[in-house]
C-alpha positions as CSV (number, residue, x, y, z in Angstrom):
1,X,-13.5,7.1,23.2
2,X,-15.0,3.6,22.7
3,X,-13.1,1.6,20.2
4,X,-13.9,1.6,16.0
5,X,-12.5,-1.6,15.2
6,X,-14.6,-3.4,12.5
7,X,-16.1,0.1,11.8
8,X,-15.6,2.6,8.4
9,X,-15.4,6.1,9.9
10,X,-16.7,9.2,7.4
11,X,-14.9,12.3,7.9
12,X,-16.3,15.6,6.2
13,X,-13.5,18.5,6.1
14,X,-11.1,16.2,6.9
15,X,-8.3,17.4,5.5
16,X,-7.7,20.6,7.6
17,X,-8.5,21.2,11.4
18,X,-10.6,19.8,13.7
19,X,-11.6,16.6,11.1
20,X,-8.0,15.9,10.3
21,X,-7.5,15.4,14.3
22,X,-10.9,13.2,14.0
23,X,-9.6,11.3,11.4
24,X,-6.3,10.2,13.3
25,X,-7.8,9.6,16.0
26,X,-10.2,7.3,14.3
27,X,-6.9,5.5,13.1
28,X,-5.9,5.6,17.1
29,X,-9.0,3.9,17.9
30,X,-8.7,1.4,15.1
31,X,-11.3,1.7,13.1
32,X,-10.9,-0.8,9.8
33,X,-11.3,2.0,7.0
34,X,-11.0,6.4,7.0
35,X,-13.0,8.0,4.3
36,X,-11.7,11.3,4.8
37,X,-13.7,14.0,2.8
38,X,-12.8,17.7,1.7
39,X,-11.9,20.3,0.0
40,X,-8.3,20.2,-0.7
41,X,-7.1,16.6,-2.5
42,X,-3.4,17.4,-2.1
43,X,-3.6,17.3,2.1
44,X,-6.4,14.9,2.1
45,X,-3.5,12.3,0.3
46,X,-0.8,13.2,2.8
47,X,-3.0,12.6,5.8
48,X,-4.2,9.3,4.6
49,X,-0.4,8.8,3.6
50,X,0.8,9.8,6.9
51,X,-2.2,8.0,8.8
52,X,-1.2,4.6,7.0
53,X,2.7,5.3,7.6
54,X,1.7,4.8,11.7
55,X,0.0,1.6,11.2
């Protein structure tokens, strides 16, 4: 995967499955901001919690 940095990455159902693995990857890659989009508020905070905890 080609580097994100300077990019905002949209996720849609990313806080479950396959988008939550697409969204920390997107962090690997470092892309500057995560909108991470779905159904369930409660995960979607601890992935974006847990994403920023690994810098």
């Amino acid at each position: 995967m080609r580097t994100l940095e300077g990019l905002i990455v949209v996720v849609t159902g990313g806080t479950q499955g396959l988008g939550e693995e697409i969204a920390r990857r997107a962090a690997q890659h470092h892309a500057a901001g995560i909108v991470i989009c779905g159904r369930g508020q409660e995960n979607g905070t601890r992935i974006a919690a847990e994403i920023g905890e690994s810098g």
